[in-house]
LOBAFI-465808 format. One record per residue (C-alpha): z, y, x. Coordinates in pm, 1 decimal, m for minus. Example, Ala and Ser with C-alpha at 12.3 -4.5 7.8 and 13.67 -1.06 7.14 Angstrom:
// residues 2
+----------+----------+----------+
:        Z :        Y :        X :
+----------+----------+----------+
:    780.0 :   m450.0 :   1230.0 :
:    714.0 :   m106.0 :   1367.0 :
+----------+----------+----------+
***
This chain:
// residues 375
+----------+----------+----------+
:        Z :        Y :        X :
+----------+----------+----------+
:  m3323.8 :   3100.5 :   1236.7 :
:  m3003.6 :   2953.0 :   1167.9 :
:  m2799.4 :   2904.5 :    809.6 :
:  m2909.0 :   3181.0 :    518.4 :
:  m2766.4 :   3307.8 :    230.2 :
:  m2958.1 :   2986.3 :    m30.9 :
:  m2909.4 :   2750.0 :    255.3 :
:  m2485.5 :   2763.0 :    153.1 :
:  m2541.6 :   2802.8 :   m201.0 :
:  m2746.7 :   2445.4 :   m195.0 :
:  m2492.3 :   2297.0 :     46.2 :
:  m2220.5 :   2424.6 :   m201.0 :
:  m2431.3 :   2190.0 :   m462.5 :
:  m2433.9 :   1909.3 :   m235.6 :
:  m2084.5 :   1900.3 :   m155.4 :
:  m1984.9 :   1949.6 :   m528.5 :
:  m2215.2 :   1671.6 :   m663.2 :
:  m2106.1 :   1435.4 :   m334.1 :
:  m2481.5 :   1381.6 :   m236.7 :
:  m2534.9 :   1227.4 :    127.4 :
:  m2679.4 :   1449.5 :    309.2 :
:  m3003.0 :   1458.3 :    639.8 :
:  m2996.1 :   1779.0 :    800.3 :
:  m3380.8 :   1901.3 :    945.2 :
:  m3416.3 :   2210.9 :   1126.3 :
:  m3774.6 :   2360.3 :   1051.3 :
:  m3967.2 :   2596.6 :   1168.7 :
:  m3910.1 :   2537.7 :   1562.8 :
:  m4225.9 :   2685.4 :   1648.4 :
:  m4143.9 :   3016.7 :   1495.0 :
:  m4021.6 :   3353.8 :   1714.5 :
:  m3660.9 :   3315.0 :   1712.1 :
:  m3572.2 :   2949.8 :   1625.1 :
:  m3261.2 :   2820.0 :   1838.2 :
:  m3171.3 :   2443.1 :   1751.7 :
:  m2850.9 :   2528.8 :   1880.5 :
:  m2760.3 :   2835.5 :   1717.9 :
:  m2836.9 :   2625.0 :   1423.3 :
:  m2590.1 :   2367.3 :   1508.9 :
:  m2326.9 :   2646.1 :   1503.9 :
:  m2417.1 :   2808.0 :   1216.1 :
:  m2384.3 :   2462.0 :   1013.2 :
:  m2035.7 :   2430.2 :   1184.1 :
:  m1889.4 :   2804.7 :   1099.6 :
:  m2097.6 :   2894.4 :    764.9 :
:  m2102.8 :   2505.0 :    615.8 :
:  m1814.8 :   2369.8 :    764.3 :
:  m1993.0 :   2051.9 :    819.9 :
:  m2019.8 :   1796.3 :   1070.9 :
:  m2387.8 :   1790.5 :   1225.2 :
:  m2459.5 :   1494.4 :   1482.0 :
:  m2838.4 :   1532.7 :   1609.4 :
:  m3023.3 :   1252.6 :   1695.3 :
:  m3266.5 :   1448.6 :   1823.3 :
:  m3315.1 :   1772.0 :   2059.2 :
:  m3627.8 :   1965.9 :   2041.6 :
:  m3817.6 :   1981.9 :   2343.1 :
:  m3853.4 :   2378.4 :   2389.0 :
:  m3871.0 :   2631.0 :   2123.9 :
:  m4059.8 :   2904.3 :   1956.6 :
:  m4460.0 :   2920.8 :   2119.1 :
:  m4374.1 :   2616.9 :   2366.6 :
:  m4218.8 :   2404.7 :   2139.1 :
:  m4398.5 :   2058.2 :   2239.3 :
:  m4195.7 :   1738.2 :   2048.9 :
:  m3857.7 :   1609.2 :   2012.9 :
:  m3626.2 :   1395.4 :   2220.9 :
:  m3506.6 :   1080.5 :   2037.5 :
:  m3137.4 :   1040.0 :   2157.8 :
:  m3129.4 :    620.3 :   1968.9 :
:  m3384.7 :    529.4 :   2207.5 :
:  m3364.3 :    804.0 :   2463.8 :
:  m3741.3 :    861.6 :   2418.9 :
:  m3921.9 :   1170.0 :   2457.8 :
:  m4187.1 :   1240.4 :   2127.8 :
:  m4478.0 :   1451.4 :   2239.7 :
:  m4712.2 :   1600.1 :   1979.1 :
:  m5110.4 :   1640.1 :   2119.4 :
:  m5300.1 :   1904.5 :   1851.8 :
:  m5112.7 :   2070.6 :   1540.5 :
:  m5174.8 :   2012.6 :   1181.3 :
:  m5257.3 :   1621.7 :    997.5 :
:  m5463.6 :   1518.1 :   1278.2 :
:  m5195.7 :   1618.9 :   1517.7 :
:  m5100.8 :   1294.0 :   1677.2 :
:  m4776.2 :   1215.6 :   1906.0 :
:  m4694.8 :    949.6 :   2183.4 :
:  m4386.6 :    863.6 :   2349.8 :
:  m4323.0 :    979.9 :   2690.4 :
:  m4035.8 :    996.2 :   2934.8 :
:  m3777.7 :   1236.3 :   2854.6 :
:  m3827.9 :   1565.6 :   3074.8 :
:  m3648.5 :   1614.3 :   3366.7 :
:  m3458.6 :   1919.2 :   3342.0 :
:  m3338.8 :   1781.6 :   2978.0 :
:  m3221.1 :   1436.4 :   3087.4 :
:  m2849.5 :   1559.3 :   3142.3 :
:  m2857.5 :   1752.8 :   2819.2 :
:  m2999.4 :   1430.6 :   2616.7 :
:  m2706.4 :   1236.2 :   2802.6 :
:  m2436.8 :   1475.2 :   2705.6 :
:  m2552.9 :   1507.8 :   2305.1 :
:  m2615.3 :   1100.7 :   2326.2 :
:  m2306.9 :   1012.9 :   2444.3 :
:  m2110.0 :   1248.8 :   2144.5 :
:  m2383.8 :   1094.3 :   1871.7 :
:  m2211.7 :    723.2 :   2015.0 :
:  m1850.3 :    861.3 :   1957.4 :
:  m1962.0 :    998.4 :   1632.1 :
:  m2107.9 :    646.9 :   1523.4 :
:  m1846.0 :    415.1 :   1660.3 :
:  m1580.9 :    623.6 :   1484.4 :
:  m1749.5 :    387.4 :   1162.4 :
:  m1622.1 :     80.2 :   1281.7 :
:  m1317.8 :     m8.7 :   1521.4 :
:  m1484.7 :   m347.4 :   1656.0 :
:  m1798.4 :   m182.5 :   1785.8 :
:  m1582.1 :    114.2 :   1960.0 :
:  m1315.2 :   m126.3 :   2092.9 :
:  m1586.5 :   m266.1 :   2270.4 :
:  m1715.0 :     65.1 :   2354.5 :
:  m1392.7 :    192.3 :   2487.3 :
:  m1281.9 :   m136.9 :   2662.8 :
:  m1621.2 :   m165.1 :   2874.5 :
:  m1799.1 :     45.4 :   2761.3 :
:  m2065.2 :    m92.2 :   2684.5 :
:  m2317.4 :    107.1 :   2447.2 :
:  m2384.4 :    m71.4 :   2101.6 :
:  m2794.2 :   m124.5 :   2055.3 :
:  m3005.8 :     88.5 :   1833.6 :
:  m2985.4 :   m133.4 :   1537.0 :
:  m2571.4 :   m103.6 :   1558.8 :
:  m2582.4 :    283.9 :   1585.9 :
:  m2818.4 :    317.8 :   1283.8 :
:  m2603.0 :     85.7 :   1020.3 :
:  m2334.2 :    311.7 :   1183.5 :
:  m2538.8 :    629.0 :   1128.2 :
:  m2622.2 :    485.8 :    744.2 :
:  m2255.3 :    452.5 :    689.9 :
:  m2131.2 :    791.4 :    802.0 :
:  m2403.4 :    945.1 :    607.6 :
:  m2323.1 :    769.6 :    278.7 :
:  m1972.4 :    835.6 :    267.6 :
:  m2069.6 :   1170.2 :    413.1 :
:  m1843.9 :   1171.3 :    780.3 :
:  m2126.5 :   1323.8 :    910.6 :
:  m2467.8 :   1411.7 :    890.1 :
:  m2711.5 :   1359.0 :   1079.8 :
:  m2973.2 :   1640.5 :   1288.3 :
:  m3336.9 :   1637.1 :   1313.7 :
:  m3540.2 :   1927.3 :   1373.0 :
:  m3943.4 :   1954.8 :   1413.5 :
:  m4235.0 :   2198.9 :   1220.3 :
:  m4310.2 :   2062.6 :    863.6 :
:  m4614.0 :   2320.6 :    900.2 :
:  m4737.0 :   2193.6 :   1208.9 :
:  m4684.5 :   1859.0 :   1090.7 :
:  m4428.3 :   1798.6 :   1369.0 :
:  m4115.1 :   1566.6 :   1333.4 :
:  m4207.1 :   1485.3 :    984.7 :
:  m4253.3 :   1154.0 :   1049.3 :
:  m3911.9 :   1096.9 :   1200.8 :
:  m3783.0 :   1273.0 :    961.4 :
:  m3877.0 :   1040.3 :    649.4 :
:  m3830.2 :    720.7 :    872.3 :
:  m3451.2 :    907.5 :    868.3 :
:  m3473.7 :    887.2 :    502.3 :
:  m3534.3 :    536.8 :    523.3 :
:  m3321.9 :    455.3 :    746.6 :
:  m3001.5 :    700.6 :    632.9 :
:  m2999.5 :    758.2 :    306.4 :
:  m2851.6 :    531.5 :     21.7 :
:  m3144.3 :    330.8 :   m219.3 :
:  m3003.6 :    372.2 :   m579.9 :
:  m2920.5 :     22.2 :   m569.2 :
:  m2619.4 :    151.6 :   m288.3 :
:  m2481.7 :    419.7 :   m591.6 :
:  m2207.3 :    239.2 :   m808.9 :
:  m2233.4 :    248.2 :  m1187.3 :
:  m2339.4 :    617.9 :  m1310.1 :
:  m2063.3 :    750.0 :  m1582.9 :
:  m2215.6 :    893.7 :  m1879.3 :
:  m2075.6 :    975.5 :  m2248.8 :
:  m2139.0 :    744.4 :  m2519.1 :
:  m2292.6 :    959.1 :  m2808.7 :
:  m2192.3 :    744.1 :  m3052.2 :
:  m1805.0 :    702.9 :  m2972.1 :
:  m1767.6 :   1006.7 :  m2741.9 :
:  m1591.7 :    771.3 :  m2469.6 :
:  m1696.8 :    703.7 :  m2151.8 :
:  m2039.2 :    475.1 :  m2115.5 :
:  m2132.4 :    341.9 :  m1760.4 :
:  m2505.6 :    270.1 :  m1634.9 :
:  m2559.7 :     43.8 :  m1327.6 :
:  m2898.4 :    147.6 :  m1178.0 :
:  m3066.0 :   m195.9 :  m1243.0 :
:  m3370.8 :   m261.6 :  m1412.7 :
:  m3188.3 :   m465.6 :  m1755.4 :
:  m2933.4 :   m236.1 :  m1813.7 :
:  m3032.3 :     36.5 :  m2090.8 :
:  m3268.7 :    308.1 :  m2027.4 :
:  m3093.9 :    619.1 :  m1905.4 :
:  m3292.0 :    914.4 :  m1721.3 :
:  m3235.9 :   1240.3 :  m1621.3 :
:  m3544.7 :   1578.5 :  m1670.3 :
:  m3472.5 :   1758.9 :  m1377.7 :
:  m3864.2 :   1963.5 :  m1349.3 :
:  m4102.3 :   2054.1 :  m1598.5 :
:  m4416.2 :   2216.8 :  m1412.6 :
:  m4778.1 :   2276.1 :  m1598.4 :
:  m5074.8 :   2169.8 :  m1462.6 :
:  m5441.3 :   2187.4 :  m1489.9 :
:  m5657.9 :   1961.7 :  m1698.6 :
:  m5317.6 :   1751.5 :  m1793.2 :
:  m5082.1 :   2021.8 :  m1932.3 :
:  m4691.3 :   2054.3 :  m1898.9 :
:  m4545.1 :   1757.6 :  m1699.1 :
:  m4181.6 :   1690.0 :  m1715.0 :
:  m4029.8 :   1482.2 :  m1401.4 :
:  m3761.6 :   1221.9 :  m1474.9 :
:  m3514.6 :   1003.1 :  m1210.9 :
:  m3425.7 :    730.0 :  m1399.9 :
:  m3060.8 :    629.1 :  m1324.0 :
:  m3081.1 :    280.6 :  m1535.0 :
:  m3384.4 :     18.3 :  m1729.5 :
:  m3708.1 :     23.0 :  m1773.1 :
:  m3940.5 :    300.2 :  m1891.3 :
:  m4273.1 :    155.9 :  m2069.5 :
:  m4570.3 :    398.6 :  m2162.5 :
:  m4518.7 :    506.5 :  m2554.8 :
:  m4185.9 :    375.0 :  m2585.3 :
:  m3953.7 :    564.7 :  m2826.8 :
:  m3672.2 :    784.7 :  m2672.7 :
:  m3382.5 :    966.0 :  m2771.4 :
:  m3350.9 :   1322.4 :  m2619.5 :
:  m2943.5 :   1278.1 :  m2627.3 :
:  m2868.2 :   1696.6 :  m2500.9 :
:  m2992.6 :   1827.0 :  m2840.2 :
:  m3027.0 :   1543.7 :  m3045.6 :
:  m3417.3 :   1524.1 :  m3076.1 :
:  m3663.8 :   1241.9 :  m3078.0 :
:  m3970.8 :   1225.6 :  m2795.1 :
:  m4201.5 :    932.1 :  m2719.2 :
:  m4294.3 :    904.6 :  m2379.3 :
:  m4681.1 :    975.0 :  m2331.3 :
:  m4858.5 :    860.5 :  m1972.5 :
:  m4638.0 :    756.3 :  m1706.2 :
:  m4731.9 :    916.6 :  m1339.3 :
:  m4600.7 :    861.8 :  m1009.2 :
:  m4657.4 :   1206.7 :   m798.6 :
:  m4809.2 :   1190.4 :   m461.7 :
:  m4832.6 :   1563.6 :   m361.3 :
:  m5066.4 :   1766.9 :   m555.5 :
:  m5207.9 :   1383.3 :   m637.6 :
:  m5115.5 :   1181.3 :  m1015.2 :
:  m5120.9 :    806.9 :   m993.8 :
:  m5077.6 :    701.9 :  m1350.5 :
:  m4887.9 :    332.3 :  m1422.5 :
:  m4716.2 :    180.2 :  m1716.0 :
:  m4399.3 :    104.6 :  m1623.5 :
:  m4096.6 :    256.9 :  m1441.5 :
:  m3777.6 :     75.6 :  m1304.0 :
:  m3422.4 :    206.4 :  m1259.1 :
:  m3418.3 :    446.6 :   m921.0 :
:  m3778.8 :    541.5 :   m978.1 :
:  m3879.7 :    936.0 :  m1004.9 :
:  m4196.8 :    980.6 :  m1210.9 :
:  m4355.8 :   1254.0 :  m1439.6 :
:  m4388.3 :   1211.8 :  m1810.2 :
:  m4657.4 :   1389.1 :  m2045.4 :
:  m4618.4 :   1474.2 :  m2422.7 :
:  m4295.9 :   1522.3 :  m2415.7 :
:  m4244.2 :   1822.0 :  m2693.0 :
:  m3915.8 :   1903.8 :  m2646.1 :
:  m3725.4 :   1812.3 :  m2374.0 :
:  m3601.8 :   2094.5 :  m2117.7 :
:  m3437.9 :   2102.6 :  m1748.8 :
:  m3125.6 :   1909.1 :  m1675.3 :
:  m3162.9 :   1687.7 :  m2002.4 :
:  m3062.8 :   1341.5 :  m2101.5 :
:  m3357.3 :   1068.1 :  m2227.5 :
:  m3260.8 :    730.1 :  m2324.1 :
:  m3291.7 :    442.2 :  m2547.1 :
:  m3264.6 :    480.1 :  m2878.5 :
:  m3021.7 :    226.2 :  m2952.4 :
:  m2767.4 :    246.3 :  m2691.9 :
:  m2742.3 :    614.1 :  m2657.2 :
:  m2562.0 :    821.4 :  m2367.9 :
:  m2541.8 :   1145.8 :  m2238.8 :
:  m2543.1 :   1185.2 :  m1839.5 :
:  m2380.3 :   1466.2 :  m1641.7 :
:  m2551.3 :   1773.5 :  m1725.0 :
:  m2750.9 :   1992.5 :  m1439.0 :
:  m2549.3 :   2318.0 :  m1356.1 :
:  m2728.3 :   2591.2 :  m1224.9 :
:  m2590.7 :   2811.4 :   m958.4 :
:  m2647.9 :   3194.9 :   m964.9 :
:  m2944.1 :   3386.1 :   m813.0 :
:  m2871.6 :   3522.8 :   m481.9 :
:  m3151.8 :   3721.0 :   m391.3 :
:  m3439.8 :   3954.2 :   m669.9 :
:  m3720.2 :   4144.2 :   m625.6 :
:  m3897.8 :   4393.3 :   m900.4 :
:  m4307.9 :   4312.4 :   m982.6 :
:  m4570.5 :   4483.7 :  m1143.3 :
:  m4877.8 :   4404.1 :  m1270.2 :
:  m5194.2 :   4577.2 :  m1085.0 :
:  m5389.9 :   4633.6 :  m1448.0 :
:  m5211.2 :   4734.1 :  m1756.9 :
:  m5384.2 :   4531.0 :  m1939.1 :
:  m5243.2 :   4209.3 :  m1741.3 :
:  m4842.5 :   4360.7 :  m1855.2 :
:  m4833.8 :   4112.8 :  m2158.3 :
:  m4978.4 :   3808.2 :  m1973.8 :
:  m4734.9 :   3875.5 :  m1692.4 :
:  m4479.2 :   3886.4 :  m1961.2 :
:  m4588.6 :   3546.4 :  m2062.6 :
:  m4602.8 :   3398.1 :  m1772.7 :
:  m4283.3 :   3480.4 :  m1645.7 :
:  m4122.7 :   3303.0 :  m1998.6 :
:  m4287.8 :   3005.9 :  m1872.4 :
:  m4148.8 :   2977.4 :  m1552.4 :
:  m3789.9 :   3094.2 :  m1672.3 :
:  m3789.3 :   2770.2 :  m1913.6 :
:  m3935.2 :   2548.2 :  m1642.8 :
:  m3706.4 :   2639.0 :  m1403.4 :
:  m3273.9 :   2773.8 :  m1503.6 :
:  m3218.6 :   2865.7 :  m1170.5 :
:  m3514.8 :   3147.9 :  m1191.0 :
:  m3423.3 :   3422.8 :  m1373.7 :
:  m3671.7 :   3737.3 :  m1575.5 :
:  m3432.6 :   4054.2 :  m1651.9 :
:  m3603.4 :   4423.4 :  m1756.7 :
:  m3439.7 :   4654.5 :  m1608.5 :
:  m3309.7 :   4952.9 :  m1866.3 :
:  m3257.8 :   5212.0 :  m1686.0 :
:  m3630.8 :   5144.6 :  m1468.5 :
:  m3808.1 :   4988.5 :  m1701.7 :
:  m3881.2 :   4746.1 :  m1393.5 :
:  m3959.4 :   4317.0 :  m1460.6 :
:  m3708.1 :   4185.3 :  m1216.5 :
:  m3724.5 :   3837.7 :  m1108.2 :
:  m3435.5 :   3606.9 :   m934.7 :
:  m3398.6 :   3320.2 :   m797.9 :
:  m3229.9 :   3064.0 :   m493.7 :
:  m3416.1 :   3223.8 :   m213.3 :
:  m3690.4 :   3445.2 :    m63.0 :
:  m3885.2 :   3124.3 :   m102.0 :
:  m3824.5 :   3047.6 :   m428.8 :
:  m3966.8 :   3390.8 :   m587.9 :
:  m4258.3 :   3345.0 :   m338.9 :
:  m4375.8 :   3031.9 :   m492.4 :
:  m4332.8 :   3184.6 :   m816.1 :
:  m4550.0 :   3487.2 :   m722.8 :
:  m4823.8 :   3254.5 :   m598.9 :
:  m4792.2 :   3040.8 :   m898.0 :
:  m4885.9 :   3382.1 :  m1094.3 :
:  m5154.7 :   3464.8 :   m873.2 :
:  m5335.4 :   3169.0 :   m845.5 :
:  m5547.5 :   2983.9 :  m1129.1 :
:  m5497.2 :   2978.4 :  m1428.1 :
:  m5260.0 :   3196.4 :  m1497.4 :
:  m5469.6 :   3451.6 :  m1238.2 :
:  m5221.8 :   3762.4 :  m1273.4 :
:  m5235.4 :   3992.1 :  m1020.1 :
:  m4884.6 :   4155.1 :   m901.2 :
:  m4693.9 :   4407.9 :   m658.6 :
:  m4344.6 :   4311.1 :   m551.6 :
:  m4101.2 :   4493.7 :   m384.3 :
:  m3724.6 :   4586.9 :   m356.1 :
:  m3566.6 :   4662.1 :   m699.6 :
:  m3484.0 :   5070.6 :   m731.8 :
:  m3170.3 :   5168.7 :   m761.4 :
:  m3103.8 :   5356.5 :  m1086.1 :
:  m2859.7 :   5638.6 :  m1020.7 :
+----------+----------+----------+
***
């Protein structure tokens, strides 16, 4: 459907916190979608440089699989959903020239990484192998030249795959960041934090989300040490004390629980008391205070109601919840209307937070619409 209104205000985010960046184009079964509108849209709204390795093979109701331009394969997908399964085929005829034509501008793209490789390229010609054009690819993403294209159908399942061996295969390991700068609480100067596992503990809450049977769960990256289940930390933002309860590593909507956590790892902690979005934990003794979370501004609200009167002050409550799990949703009462307004990052975003209401165990039902205008 090409770039919306939250897909520039995350972009903005990336470009301002210099992350590397995969670009996947979703949702090419759905009336409408245009890979290549899309590619324009990332040019003139993001100003970015988009290089696909990869073309879709039709669109909307006939969209079938993917052309991989590395390997100049064709990806076919037989069924939809988690038992869909795919095979590699030749690429179709009428889209050979086209896979050619966005190929040969992926090589230029990729050799422009190293002058070697496209001296030889130039001189004869001769097209580096799949291995070369991927550390090339790995490069260019990292220092952000360009990034690179997929597209597929996360609902059907489709290009999903690719698209996480792209992670893999594009996107830096912690272990590629250099040493994260933090403050030093106790000197107020600067205090670095290489993302090994025997430097200090540093880590960052970036999600708190509640969940059945195991209460509120607060998910940490941990930019530096080791994280051990009960250890002592020091919340650094505010100056309080937690103690870190059962260690998880998330799988889905699944909770492996372990007892230990290295430096790049992403788990979710429980019994912390008082720790909020965009917070610093760390050790105790060797306190620091990493770059704090900003949160952009809404773009987009919508008014609710609830469908009983009797639901109005569980709604209420509800609402407070997910404002303090999440500072980039917002809960304003209109004065004038007297309406609950709710804003957030997208059309999306409010979505999820209307089905969180909905469903067990908060169980609130709501209307939402467009806000009134008060004249």
């Amino acid at each position: 459907q090409g770039g919306e209104p939250q897909t520039e205000t995350v972009w903005r985010q990336g470009d301002k916190y210099a992350v590397p960046r995969v670009i996947f184009s979703n949702k090419m079964d759905k009336t409408g979608a245009d890979f290549y509108m899309c590619l324009a849209d990332i040019k003139e709204k993001l100003g970015a440089r988009a290089v696909p390795l990869q073309l879709p093979i039709g669109s909307e109701s006939n969209f079938k699989g993917l052309i991989d331009l590395l390997r100049m394969k064709a990806v076919v997908w037989d069924g939809d959903g988690k038992d869909a399964t795919f095979a590699e085929q030749p690429i179709p005829a009428d889209l050979v020239e086209k896979a050619k034509e966005f190929r040969t501008a992926m090589i230029w793209a990729a050799v422009e990484m190293d002058e070697a490789v496209a001296e030889r390229f130039m001189s004869d010609e001769q097209e580096p192998d799949v291995a070369t054009l991927k550390r090339l690819i790995r490069k260019a993403t990292i220092t952000r030249a360009f990034y690179p294209m997929l597209c597929g159908s996360a609902f059907k399942h489709k290009g999903v795959q690719q698209l996480l061996d792209a992670v893999v295969d594009f996107l830096p390991a912690p272990s590629d960041r250099q040493a994260y700068v933090g403050i030093d609480v106790r000197t107020g100067g600067e205090a670095k934090r290489r993302p090994v596992d025997d430097e200090p503990l540093s880590m960052l809450a970036f999600k708190i989300m509640n969940f059945e049977h195991v209460g509120s769960l607060t998910f940490c990256r941990i930019y530096s040490g080791k994280l051990e289940k009960g250890m002592a930390l020091a919340q650094t933002t505010r100056d309080k004390k937690e103690r870190a309860g059962m260690i998880y590593e998330m799988h889905a909507d699944k909770r492996n629980e372990v007892k230990e956590a290295f430096a790049g790892d992403i788990v979710a902690l429980a019994g912390l008391k008082d720790t909020r979005t965009g917070e610093t934990l760390c050790d105790p003794q060797k306190p620091v205070l990493l770059e704090k979370m900003e949160f952009p501004e809404p773009v987009i609200e919508m008014k609710v109601e609830v469908k009983s009167k009797g639901d109005q002050e569980k709604m209420a409550n509800v609402l407070h919840s997910l404002a303090l799990e999440d500072p980039s949703f917002r809960v304003t009462v209109d004065p004038e209307s007297g309406e609950t307004r709710i804003k957030g990052m997208g059309e999306l975003h409010l979505d999820i937070k209307v089905d969180i209401m909905r469903r067990a165990p908060h169980n609130v039902e709501v209307n939402v619409g467009a806000p009134q205008v008060a004249y």
